[in-house]
C-alpha positions in Angstrom: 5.0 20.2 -16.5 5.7 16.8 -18.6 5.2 13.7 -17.5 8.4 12.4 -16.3 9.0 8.5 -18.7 9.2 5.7 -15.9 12.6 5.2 -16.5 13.0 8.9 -15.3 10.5 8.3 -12.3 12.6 5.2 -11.5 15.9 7.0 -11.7 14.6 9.9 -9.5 13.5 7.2 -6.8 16.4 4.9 -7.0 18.7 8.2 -6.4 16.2 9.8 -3.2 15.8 6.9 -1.4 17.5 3.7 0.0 16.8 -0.2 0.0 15.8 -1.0 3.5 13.5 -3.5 5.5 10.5 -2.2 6.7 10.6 -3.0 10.8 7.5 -5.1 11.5 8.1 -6.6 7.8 11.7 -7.2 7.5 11.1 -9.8 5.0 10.7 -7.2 2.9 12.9 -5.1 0.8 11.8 -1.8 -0.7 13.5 1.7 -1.9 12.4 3.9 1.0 13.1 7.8 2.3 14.3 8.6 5.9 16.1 11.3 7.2 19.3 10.8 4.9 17.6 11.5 1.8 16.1 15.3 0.7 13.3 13.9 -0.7 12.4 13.3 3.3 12.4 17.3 4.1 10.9 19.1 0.8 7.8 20.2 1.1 4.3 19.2 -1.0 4.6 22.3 -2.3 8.1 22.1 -3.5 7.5 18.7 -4.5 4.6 19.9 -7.1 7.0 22.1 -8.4 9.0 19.4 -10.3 5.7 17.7 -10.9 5.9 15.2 -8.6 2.6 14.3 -6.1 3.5 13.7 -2.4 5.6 10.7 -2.1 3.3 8.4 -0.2 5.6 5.5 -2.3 8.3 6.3 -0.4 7.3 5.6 3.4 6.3 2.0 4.8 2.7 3.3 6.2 1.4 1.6 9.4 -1.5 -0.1 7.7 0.7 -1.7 4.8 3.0 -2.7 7.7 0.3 -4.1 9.4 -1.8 -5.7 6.4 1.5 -7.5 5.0 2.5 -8.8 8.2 -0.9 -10.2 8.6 -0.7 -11.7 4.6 2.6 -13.4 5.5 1.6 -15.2 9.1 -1.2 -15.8 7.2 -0.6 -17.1 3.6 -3.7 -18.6 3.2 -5.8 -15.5 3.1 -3.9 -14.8 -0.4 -2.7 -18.2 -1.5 -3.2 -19.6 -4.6 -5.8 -16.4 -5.3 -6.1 -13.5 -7.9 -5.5 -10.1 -5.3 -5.8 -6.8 -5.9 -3.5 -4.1 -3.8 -5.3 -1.3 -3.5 -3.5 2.4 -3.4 -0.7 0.0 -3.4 1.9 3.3 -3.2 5.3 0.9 -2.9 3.5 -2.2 -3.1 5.0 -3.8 0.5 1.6 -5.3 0.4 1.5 -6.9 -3.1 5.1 -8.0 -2.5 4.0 -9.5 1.0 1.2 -11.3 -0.7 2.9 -12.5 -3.5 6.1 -14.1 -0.7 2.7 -16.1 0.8 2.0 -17.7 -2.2 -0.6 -15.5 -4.5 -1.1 -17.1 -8.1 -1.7 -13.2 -9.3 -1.5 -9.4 -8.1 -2.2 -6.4 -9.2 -0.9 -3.4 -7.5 -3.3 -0.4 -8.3 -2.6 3.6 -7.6 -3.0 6.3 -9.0 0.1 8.2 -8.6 2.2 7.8 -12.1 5.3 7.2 -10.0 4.0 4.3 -8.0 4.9 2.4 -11.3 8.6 2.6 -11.0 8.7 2.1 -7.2 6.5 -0.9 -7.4 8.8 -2.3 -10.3 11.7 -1.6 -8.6 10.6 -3.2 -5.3 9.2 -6.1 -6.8 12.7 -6.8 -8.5 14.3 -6.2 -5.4 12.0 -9.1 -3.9 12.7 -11.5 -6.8 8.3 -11.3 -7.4 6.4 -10.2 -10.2 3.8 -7.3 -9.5 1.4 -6.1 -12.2 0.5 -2.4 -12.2 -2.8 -0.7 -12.6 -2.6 3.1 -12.8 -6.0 3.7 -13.2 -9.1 4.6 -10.5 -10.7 1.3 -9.4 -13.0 2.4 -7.5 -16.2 0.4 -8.8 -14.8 -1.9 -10.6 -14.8 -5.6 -9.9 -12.3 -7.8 -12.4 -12.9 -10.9 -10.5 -10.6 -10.9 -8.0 -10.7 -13.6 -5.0 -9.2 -11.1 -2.5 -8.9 -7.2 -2.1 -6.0 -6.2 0.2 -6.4 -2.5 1.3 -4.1 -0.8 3.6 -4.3 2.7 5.2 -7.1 3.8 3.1 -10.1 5.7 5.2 -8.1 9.1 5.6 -10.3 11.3 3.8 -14.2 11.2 4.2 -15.1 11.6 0.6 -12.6 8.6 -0.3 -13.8 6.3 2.7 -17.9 7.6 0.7 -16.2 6.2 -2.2 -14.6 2.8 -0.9 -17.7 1.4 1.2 -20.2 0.8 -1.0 -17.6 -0.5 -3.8 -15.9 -3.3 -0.9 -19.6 -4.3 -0.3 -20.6 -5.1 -3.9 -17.2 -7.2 -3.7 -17.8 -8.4 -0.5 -21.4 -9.8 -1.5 -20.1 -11.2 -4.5 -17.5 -13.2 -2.6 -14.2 -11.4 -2.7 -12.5 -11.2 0.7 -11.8 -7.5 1.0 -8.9 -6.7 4.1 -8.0 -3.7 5.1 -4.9 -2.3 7.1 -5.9 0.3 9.8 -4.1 2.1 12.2 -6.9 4.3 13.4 -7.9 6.6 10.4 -10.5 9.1 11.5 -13.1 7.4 8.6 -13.1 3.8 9.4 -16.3 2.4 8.8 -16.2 -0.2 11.9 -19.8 -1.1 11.6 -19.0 -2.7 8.8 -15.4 -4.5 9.8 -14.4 -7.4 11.8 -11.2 -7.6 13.4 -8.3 -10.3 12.6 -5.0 -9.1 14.3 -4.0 -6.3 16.4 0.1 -5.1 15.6 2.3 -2.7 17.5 3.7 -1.0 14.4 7.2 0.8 14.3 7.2 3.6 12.5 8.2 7.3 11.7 7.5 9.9 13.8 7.8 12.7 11.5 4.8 11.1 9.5 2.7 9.6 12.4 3.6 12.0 15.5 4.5 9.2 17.1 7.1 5.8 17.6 4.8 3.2 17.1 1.2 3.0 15.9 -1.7 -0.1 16.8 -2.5 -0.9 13.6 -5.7 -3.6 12.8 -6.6 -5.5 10.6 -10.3 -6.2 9.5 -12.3 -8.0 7.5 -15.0 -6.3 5.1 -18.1 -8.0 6.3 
């Protein structure tokens, strides 16, 4: 199927979800899906269908939650800074770092639509998010911090991200990452910094509320 432009993607998204406040980030607008919304019960494979990937843009995921409440009690981690937002999906964590002062920040993922929804909550938030649709993985542009949430669900991914925070790591960049208990999470190599009791859905967690972490890459 074609491509759909971003003023299509951003049309689709502004008509399947709703503007709401994520619970442990109310601060924070963004163009979410619950229950209301169909885009809520279709199915991946009904989704690829009209050529659209699973809609990870359209939930507030524990370790975003987590990671951008940590970014705003904590402005200091981003302020001032060049930051990266890895797998950003809606960007709540860009947005969050941006609200606690960030000079810069790029929201990177991968999924085409993550464009729109990042535009579009950004403009709800009155910020200014740059997008990166391209796989980052490896790459280093310089950036004084790397905010990662909810990243070390797959093993060949998590074989993927290690070695690439540790090259930034080493080179200075402080690398966070939101976690609320992935099977892949390289703890060996984390140190903790906060500890949240996360609200969130239970048709995507199989549960009410998830204890998310956040570390630091060390």
């Amino acid at each position: 199927m074609k491509p759909l432009s971003p003023e299509t993607a951003a049309g689709f998204i502004r008509a399947n979800t709703a503007l709401m406040r994520p619970p442990h980030v109310p601060e924070v607008t963004l163009h979410l899906a619950d229950e209301a919304h169909d885009l809520w019960h279709r199915t991946e494979e009904q989704l690829a269908e009209i050529g659209l990937p699973p809609p990870f843009w359209a939930f507030a995921w524990a370790g975003g939650q987590g990671l951008a409440r940590y970014v705003l009690d904590h402005p200091d981690t981003v302020a001032g800074k060049r930051v990266l937002d890895f797998a950003s999906g809606s960007g709540l964590v860009a947005i969050a770092a941006m609200k606690a002062g960030a000079a810069e920040i790029v929201g990177a993922d991968i999924d085409p639509f993550c464009e729109a929804a990042i535009r579009l909550n950004a403009d709800a938030n009155d910020v200014t998010v740059s997008f990166a649709g391209s796989d980052l993985v490896g790459h280093d542009d310089g950036w004084d911090a790397v905010l990662a949430g909810d990243v070390f669900y797959e093993k060949p991914f998590a074989d993927r991200l290690v070695p690439w925070f540790s090259a930034l790591r080493q080179r200075g960049t402080e690398v966070l990452v939101g976690d609320p208990g992935r099977s892949y999470l390289p703890r060996e190599r984390l140190e903790k910094l906060a500890t949240y009791e996360v609200p969130v859905t239970r048709a995507l967690e199989d549960a009410e509320v998830k204890r998310t972490t956040v570390w630091r890459f060390v």
